[in-house]
Backbone as CSV, one residue per row, in Angstrom:
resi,resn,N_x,N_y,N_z,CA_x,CA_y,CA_z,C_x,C_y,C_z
1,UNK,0.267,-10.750,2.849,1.540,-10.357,2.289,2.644,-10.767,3.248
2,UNK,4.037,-11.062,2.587,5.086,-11.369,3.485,5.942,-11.041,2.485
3,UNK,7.114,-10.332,3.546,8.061,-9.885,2.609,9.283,-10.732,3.533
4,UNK,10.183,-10.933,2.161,11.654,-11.911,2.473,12.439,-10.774,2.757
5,UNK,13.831,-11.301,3.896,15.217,-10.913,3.733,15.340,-10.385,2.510
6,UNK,15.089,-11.351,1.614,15.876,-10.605,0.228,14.947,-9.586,-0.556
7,UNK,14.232,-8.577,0.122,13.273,-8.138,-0.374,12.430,-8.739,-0.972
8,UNK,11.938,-9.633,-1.462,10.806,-10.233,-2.102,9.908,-10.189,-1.922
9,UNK,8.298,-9.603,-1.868,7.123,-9.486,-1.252,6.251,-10.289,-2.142
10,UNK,5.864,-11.493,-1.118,4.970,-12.488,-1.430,3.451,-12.131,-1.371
11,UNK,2.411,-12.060,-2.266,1.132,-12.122,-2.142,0.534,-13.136,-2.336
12,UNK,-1.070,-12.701,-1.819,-1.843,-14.228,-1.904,-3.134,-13.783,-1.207
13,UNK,-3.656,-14.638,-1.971,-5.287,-14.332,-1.517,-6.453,-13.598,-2.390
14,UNK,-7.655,-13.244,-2.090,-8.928,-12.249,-2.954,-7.672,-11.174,-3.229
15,UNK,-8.567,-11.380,-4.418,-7.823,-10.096,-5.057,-8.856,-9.018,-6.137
16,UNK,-10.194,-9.097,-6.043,-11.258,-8.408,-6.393,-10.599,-6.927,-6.994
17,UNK,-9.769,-6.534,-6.001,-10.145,-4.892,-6.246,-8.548,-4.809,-6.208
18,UNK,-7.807,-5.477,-6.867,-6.395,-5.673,-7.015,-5.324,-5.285,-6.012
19,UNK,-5.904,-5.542,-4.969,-5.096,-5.076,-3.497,-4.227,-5.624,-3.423
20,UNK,-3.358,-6.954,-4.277,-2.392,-7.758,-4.267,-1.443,-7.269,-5.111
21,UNK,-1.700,-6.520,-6.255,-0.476,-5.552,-6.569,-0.306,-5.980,-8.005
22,UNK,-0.816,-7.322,-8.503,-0.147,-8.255,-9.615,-0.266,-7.292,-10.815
23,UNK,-1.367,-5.979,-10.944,-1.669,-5.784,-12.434,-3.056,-6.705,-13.083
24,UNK,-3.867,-7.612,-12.116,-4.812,-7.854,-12.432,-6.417,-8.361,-11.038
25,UNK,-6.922,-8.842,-11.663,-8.099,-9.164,-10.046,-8.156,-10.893,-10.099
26,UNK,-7.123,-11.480,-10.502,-7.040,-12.593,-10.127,-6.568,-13.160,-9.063
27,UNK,-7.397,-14.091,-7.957,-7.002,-14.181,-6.841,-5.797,-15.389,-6.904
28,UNK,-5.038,-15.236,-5.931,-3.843,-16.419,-6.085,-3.990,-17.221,-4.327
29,UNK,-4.494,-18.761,-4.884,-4.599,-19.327,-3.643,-2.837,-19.882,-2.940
30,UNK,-2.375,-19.981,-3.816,-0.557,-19.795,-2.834,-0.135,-18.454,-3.098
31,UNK,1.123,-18.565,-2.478,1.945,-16.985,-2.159,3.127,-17.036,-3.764
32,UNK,2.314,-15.738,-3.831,3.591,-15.679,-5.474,4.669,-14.411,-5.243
33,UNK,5.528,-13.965,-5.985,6.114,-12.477,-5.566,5.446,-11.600,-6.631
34,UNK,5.375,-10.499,-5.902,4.814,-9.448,-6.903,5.556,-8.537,-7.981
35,UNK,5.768,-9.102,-8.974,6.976,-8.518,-9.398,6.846,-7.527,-9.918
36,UNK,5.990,-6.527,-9.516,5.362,-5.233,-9.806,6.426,-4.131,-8.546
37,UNK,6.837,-4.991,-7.612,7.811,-3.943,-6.502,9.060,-4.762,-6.371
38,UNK,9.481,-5.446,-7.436,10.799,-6.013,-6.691,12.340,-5.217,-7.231
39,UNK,11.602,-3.879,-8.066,12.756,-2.453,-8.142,13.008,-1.496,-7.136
40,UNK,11.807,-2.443,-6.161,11.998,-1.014,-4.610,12.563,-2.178,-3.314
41,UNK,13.015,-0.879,-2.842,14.070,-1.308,-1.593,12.893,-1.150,-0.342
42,UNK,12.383,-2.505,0.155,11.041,-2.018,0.811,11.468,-2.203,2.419
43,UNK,10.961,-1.374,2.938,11.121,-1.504,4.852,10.392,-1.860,5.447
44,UNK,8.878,-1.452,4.882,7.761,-1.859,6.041,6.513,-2.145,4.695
45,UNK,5.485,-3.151,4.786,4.498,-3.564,4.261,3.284,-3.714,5.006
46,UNK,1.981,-3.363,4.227,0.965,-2.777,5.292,-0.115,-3.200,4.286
47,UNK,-0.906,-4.374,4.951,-2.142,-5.023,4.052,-3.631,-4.798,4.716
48,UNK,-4.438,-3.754,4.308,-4.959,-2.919,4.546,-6.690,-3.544,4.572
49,UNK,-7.386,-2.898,5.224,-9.157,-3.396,5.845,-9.947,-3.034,4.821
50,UNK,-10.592,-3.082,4.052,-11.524,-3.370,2.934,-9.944,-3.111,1.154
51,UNK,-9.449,-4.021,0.949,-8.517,-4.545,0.293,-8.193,-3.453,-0.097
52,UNK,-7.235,-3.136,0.530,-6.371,-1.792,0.196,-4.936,-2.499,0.730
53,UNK,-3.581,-1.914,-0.044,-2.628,-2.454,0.234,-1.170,-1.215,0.085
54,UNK,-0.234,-1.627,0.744,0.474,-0.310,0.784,1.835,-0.692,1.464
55,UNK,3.090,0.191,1.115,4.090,-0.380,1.689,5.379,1.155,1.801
56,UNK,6.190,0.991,2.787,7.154,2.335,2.446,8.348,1.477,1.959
57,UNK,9.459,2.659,1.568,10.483,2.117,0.907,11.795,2.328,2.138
58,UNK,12.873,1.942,1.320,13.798,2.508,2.420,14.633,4.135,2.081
59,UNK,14.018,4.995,1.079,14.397,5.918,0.966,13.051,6.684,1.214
60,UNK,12.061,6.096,1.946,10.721,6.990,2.727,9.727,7.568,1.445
61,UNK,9.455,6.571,0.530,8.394,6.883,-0.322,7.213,5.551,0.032
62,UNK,6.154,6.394,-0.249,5.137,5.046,0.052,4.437,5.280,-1.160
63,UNK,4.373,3.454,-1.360,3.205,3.221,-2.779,1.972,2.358,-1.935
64,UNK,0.921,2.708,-3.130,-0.304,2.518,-2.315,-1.469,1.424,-3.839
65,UNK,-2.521,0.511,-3.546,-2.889,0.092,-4.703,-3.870,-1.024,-4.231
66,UNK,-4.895,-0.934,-4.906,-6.255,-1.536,-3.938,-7.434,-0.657,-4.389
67,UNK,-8.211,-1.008,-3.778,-9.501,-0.378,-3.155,-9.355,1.074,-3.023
68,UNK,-9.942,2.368,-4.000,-9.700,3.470,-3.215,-10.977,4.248,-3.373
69,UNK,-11.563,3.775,-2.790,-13.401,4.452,-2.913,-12.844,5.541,-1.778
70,UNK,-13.843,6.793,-2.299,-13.798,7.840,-1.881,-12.280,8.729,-1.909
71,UNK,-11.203,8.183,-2.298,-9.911,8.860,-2.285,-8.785,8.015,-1.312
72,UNK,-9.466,7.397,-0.308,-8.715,7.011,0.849,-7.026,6.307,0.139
73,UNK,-6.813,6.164,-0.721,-5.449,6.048,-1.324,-4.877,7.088,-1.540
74,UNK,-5.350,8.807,-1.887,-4.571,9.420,-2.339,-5.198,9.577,-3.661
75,UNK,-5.795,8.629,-4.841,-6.241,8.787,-6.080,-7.255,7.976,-6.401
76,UNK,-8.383,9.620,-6.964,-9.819,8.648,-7.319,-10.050,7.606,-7.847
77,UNK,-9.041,6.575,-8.340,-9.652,5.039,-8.778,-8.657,4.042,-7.954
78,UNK,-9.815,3.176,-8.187,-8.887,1.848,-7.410,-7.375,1.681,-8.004
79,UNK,-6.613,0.910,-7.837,-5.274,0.909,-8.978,-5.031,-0.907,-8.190
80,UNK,-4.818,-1.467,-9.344,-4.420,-2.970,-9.629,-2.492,-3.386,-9.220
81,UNK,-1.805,-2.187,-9.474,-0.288,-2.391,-9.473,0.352,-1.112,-8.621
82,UNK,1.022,-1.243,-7.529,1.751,0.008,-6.707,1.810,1.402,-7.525
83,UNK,1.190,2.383,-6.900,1.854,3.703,-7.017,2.060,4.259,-6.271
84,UNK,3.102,5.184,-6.653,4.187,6.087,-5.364,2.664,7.316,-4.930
85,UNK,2.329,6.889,-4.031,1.944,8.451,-3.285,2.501,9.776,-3.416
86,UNK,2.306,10.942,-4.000,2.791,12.089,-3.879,3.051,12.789,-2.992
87,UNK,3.913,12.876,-1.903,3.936,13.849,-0.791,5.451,14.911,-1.020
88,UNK,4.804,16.032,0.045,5.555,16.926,0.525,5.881,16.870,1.629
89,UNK,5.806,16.238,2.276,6.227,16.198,4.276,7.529,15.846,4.033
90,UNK,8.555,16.108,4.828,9.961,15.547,5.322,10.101,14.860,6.468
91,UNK,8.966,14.287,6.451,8.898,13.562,7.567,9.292,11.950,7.333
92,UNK,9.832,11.471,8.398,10.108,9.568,7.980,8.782,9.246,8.339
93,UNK,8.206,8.191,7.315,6.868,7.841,7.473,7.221,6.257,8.485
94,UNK,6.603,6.079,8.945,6.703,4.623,9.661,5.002,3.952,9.913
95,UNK,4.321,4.162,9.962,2.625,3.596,10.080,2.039,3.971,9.076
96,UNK,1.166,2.874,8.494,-0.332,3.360,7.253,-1.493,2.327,8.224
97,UNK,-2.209,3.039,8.403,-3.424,2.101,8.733,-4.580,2.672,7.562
98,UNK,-5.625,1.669,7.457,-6.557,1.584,6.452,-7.626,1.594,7.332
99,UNK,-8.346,2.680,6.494,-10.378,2.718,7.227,-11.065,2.725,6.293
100,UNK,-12.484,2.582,6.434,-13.499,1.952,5.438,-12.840,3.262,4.346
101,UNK,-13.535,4.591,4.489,-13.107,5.362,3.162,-11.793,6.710,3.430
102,UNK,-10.518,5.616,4.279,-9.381,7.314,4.584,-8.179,6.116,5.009
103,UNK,-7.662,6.625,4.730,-6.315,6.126,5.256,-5.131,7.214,6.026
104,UNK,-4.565,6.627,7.349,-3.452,7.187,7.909,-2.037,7.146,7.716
105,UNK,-1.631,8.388,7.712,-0.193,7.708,7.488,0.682,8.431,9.075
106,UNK,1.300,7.845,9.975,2.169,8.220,10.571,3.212,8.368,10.795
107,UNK,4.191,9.538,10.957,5.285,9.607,11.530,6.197,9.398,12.505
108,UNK,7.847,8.802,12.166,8.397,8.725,13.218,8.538,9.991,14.294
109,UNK,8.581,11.330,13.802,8.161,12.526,14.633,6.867,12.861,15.323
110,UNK,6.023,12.234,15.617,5.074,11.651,16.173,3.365,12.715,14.957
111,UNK,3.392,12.716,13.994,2.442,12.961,13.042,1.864,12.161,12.644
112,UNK,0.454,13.092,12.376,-0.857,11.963,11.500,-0.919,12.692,10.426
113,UNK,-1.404,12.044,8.964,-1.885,12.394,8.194,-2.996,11.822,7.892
114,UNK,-3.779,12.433,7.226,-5.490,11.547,6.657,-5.270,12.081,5.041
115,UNK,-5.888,10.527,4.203,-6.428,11.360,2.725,-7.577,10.420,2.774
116,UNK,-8.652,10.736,2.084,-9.698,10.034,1.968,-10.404,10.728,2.356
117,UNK,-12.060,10.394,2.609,-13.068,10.855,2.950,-13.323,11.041,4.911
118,UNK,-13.683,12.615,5.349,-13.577,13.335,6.128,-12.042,12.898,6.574
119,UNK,-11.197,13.035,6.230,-9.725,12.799,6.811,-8.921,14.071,6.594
């Protein structure tokens, strides 16, 4: 993934378990934009270890869409096209890292979160 100045977030590559965002599992051997997020104002983009994919916004919502065996997204099925994560924290999110079945999310106030399996 690469995202432009002008917001634009380019994907590319396997796309099995729709970690590229398009709305389908077709892999794209050049970089296309995903025009599944180009209504969000994005800050940070985060392309994730067994194809999980994820990004925050600039008003501190994160969407998530990929691979989500065991929960590690937040919701029991994989998902093909971004969804907003549900949270309650007031916290500014700034880090997502991806693990086989959990994902992290960290704060600029120095917090971890886990969803997924033992997280």
């Amino acid at each position: 993934m690469a995202l432009l100045e002008s917001n634009e977030l380019y994907v590319w590559g396997y796309n099995a378990e729709g970690q590229l965002g398009l709305g389908n599992t077709v892999r794209s051997l050049i970089p296309i934009v995903n025009p599944n997020t180009e209504s969000l104002s994005i800050s940070k983009i985060f392309a994730g270890y067994l194809s999980a994919s994820a990004l925050i916004t600039t008003d501190n919502k994160i969407y998530v869409w990929g691979y989500s065996a065991y929960g590690r997204l937040g919701f029991p099925a994989s998902m093909n096209t971004p969804k907003e994560l549900p949270t309650s924290i007031n916290n500014e999110y700034n880090d997502i890292v991806f693990g086989d079945y959990h994902t992290l999310i960290g704060t600029k106030e120095g917090y971890i979160y886990g969803i997924g399996s033992n997280a």
